[in-house]
N, C-alpha and C positions, 0 to 999 in steps of 0.2 A: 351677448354676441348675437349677431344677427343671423337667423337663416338662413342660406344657401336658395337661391332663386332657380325654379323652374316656369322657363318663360314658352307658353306657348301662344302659337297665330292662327286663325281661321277666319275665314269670312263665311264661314256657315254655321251659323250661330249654334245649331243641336249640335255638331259634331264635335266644336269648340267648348261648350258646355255641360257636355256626357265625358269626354276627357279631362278637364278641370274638375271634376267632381269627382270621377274616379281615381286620379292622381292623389288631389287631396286627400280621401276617406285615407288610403297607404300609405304615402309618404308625407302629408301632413304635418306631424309633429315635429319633420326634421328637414323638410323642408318649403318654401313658401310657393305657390305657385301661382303664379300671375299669366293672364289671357290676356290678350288683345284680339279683336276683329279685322282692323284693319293693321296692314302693312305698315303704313307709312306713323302712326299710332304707335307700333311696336317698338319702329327705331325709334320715336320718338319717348320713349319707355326708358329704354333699356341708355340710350345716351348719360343719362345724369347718374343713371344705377354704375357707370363705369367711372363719371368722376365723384362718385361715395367711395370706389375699390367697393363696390358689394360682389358678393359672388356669384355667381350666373353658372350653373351646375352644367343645364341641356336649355339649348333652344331649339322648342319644336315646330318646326312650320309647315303646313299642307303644303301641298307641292303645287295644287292649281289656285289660284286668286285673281281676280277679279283688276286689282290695283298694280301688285307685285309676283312675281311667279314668286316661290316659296325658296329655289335653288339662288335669287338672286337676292332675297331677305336673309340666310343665310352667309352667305357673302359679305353683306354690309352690316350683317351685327358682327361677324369673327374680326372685324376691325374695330370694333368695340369692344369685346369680350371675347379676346385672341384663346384662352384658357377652357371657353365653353365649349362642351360636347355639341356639333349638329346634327337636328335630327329633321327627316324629313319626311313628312304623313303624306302614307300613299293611301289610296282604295286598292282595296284585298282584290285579287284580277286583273290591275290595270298591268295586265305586264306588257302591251307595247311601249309604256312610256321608260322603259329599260337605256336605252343610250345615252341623254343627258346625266342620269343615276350612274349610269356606269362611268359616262366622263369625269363628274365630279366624285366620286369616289377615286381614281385613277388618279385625279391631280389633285387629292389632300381637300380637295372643300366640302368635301361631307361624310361625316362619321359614321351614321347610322340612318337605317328608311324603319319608320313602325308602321302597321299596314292598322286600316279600318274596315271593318266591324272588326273589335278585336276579344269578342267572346269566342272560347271562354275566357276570361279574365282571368285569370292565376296566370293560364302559359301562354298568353297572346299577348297581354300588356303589360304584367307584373313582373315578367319573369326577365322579357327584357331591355326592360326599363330599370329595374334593379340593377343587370346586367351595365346597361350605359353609366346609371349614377356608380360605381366601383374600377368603373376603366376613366371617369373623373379623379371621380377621390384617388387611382393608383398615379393622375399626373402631376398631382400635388406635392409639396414636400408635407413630410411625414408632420403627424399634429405628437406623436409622442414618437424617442427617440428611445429603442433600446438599449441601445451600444450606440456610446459617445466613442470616436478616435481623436485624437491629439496628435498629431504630427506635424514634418513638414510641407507647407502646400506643394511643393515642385517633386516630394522625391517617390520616387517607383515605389517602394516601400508604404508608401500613403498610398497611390495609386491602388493597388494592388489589394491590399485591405478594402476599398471602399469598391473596387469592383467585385470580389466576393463576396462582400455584405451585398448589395447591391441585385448581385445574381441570386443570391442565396432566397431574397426578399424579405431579406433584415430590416426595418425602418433604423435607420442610425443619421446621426447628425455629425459632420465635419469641424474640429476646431485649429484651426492653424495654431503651432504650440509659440508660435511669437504675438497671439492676439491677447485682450485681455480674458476672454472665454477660456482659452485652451489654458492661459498661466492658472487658471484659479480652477482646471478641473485637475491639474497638473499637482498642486497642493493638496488639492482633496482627498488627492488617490495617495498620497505620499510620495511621487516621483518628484526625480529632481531635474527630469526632462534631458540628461546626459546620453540617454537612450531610448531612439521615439522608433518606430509609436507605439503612442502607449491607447488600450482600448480598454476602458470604462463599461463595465456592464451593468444594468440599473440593479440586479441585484446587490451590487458591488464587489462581485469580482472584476479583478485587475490584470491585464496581461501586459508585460511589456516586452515588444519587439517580435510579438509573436510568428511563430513556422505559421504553413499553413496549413499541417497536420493539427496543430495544437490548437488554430482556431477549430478547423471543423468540427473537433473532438468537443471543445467548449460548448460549440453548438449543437450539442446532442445527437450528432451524427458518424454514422459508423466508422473507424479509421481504419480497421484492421478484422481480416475474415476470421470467420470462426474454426475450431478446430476441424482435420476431418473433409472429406471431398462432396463434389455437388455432383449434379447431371449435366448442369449445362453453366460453363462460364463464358460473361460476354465481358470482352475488352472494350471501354471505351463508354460514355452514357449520355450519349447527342440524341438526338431523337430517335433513329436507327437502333442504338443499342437499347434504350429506353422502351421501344416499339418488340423489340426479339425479347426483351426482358415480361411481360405483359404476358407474351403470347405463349413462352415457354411457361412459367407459373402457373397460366390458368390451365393448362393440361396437367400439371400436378408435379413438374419436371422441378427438381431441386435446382432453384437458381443463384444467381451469385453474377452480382455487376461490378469489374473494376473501373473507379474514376479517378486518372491523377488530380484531378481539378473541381472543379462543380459541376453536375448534370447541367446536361442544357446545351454543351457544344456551340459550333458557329451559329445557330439556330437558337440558344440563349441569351445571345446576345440585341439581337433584332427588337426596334422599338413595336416593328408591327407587322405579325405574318398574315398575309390574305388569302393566299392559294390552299390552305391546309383544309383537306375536306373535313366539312360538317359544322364551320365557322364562317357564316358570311360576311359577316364584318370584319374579321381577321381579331387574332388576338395576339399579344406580345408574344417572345419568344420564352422569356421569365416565367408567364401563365402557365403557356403550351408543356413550357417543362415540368411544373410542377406538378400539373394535372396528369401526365406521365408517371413522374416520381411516385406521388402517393398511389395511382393506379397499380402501377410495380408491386409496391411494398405492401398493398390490400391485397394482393392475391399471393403475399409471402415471400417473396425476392427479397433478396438480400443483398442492401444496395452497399459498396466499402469504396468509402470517398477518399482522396489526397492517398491514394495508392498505385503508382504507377507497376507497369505491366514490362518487364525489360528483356524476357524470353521467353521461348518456347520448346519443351523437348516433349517427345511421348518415351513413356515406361511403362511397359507391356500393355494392355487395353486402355491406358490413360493415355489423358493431355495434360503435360505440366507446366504451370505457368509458372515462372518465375518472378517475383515484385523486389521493386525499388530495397526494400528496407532487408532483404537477405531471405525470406519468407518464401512457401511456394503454396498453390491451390492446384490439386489433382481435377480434374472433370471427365467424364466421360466423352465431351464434346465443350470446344471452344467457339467461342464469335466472336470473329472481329468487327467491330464497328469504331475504326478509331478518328474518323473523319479524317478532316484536310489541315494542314497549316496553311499558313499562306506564304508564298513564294518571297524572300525577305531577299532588299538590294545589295546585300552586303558593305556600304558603306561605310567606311567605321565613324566615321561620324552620325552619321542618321545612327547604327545601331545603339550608340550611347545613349540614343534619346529614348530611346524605345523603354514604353511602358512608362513613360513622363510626362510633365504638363509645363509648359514655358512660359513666361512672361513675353511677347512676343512687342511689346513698346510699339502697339500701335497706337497713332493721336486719339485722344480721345478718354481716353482711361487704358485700364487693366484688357487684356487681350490672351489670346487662347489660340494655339498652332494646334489642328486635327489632325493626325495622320491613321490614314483606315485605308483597307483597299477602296481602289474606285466602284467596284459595283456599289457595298455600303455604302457611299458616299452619292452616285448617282440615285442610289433607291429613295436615300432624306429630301433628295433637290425636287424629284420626280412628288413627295410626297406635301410640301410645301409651299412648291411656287407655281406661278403660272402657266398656262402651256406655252408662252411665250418666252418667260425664264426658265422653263424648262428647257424647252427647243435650244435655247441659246446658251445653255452649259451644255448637253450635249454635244457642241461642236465646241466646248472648249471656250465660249469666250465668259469674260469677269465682268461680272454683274454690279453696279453701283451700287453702294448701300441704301438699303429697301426700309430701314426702317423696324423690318418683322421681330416678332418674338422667336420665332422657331430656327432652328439651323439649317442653313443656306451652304449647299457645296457644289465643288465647280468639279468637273470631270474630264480629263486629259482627252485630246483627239485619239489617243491611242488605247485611251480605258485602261492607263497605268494609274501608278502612286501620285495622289493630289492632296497636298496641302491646305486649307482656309483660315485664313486667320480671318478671327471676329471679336468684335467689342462686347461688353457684357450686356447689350441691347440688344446683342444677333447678329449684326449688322456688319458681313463681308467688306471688312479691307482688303485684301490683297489676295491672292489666291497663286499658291507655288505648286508648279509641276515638276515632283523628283522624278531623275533619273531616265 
């Protein structure tokens, strides 16, 4: 199998040549790195590398050249290699050249800037450029699959599982139990498929129709507090409680975090946060959490997942919380950090759907109905398309289909509930405003 392509552009040739050299000597073995000087050279490179399907990891281009500016070389390879990380080589102090940088970071055309001279080497180039190739490799599908599920594609049930695998940052692979994959992993586990879903774990444990107490438990994560009270209970493990969790521990405060769900909150769920200090290039919300998570539980916190939080009484200097399962945790001090829900239409129709996936029979093939509030859904358009297709969903109008790989959403004039349906190409057919 062929290497993984790191494609870099310069037209000055030492800078171009100190970079290809240093890239190689580290990442070398695992991946190939190919230079070009000139711009128009590079597409000319990189066009055939995309009808091989070879891989294209990061393309990195200076930002000033001579032929092509670097933000506009960019551009015209993510239409080649729609999958490739951009990156964009500034000089170390050019900081007037900041608002094209800033534009194109804003409207989704460019990933990352690596600055030059970048000694020391370990933490100027190594460190994130490592960094870029693992937020590649996190948009791929997984190369091994822990936990296989079998179900049905349409039902909440599958849903649901694969968004906790998912958040958890499970690599798991999907089998509809009507395909031939799913019949024959359906056999192998012994199920008779009577009752889905069923999840395959490569060790070969088998769970079918699992709570989702009994996954997290499977997943070697806490379900239930220990004996006995803490100092400080925090309700809830979005980044908020995640953050009071961290800071109580490191002072030596006996901790203890209730999640009915997975850590991560509405904030776990986001493909990509950028305003969170001390990440400039933003990092997912899955990352953010987990770097939380383990931080928590390095300084001792005691994090108890798929446990809801259903009262609150104090009894004499305590606070007592009462949980879902009949259970209670004393503390001398509670937090709440339970986040937000989002404001649901009541429809009884729409709420059937909820937590589902439709065949939505648009021309074309297989089709897919989104429904997300509209900020989500303006933050994907904003982060995707043009500022012209930007500009023009915000005010609500439907976009022809673009062709794109990435997901395209429209956003109501009133920044309500918006529907997109799209073909399995990306490719906005129709676009519904509920409600």
């Amino acid at each position: 199998m062929s290497r993984p392509v790191i494609f870099l552009v310069a037209d000055d040739g030492r800078v171009l040549d100190a970079l290809a050299g240093d890239l190689g000597r580290r990442f070398g073995a695992d991946y190939r790195v190919v230079a070009e000087r000139s711009p128009r050279a590079a597409l000319a490179a990189l066009a055939p590398m995309a009808t091989a399907a070879t891989d294209v990891a990061l393309v990195v281009a200076a930002r000033p050249m001579a032929e092509m500016g670097g933000l506009e070389l960019l551009l015209r390879a993510h239409e080649l290699h729609p999958g490739a990380k951009r990156v964009l080589l500034e000089h170390r102090g050019e900081w007037t050249s900041g608002e094209p940088i800033v534009r194109a970071m804003t409207l989704g055309q460019l990933d990352y800037v690596l600055f030059h001279p970048w000694k020391p080497i370990e933490q100027n180039l190594y460190l994130p450029v490592s960094d870029f190739l693992a937020g590649w490799e996190t948009s791929r599908a997984p190369g091994v699959e822990a936990i296989r599920v079998v179900g049905p594609t349409w039902a909440a049930s599958s849903h649901e599982l694969r968004d906790t695998l998912a958040r958890a940052g499970i690599p798991y692979g999907f089998y509809p139990d009507d395909s031939v994959g799913g019949r024959r992993l359906l056999e192998e586990s012994g199920e008779d498929g009577t009752r889905l879903p069923v999840v395959v774990f490569r060790r070969g444990m088998v769970l079918v129709d699992p709570s989702h107490a009994e996954l997290v438990g499977t997943l070697g994560l806490q379900t239930r507090p220990a004996a006995g009270g803490c100092d400080v209970l925090i309700v809830g493990a979005g980044p908020a409680g995640l953050a009071a969790a961290v800071y109580a521990a490191s002072e030596g405060l006996q901790t203890r975090v209730l999640e009915p769900s997975i850590p991560g909150g509405q904030a776990g769920t986001s493909s990509l946060i950028r305003n969170y200090l001390g990440f400039p290039h933003g990092l997912s919300g899955q990352d953010l959490t987990w770097r939380m998570f383990q931080q928590a539980w390095l300084f001792g916190a005691e994090l108890i997942l798929a446990q809801a939080a259903t009262g609150l009484t104090a009894r004499g200097p305590d606070r007592v919380v009462r949980l879902a399962d009949g259970g209670e945790v004393a503390a001398r001090a509670v937090i709440l950090a339970t986040g937000v829900a989002w404001r649901r239409l009541g429809v009884p129709a729409l709420e059937a759907l909820a937590g589902t996936e439709h065949d939505a029979g648009a021309p074309g093939g297989l089709a897919r109905v989104v429904l997300a509030p509209a900020q989500a859904l303006q933050s994907i358009a904003v982060r995707s398309l043009s500022a012209a297709e930007a500009a023009a969903l915000a005010t609500g109008a439907t976009l022809p289909p673009s062709g794109r790989a990435e997901p395209v959403a429209a956003v109501a004039p009133d920044g309500r509930l918006v529907a997109v349906i799209q073909d399995d190409a990306g490719r906005a057919r129709s676009r519904v405003v509920l409600g």
